[in-house]
C-alpha positions as CSV (number, residue, x, y, z in Angstrom):
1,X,0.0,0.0,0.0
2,X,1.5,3.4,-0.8
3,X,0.9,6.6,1.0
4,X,-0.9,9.7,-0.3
5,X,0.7,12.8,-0.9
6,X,-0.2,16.0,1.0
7,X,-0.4,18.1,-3.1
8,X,-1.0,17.6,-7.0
9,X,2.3,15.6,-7.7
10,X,3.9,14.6,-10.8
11,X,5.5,10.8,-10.9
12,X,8.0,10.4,-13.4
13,X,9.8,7.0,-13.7
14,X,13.1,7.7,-16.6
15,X,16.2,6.2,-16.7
16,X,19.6,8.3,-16.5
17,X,21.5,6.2,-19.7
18,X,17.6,7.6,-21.8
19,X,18.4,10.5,-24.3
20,X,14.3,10.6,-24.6
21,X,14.1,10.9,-20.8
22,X,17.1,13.7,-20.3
23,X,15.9,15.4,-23.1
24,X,12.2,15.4,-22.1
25,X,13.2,15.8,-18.7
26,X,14.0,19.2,-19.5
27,X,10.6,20.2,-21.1
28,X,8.8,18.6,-17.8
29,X,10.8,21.3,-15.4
30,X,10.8,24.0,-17.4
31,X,6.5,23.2,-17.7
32,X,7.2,22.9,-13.7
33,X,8.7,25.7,-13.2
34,X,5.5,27.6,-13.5
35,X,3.2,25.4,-11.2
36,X,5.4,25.8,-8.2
37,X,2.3,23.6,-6.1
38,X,3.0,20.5,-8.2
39,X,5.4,18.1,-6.5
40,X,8.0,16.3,-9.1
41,X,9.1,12.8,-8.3
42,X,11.6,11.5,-10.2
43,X,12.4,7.7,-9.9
44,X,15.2,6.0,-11.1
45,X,14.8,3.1,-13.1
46,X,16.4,-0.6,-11.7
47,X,15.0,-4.0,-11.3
48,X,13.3,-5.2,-8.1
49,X,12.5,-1.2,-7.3
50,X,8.9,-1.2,-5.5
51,X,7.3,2.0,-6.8
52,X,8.0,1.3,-10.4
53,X,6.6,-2.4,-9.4
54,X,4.1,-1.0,-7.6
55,X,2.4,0.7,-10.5
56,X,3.4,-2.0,-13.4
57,X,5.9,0.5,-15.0
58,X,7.2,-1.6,-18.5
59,X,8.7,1.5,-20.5
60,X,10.7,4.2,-19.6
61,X,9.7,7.1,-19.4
62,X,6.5,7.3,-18.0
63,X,4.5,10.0,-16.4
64,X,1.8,10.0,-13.7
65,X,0.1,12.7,-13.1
């Protein structure tokens, strides 16, 4: 079971080695950047993480909003 956040937030599962991710990842700030109440969580892709287990993450990069 996974706790609920206090605010609007932003999960974004990527991968560091991803060009697509890096390079989206710096659309999805700057968009941020301007909704200040919107918490971003990054997570890291890796086998046996929970959270991308959690929500059946298969491909990289995916947003949940």
């Amino acid at each position: 079971m996974m706790a609920a956040l206090p605010a609007v937030a932003l999960l974004e599962f990527s991968a560091d080695g991803c060009g697509f991710c890096l390079a989206s990842g710096l659309i999805i700030a700057k968009a941020l950047a301007t909704h200040p109440a919107v918490k971003h969580l990054k997570v890291e892709h890796g086998s046996g993480r929970a959270l991308p287990q959690s929500f059946k993450i298969k491909l990289w990069q995916t947003l949940i909003f």
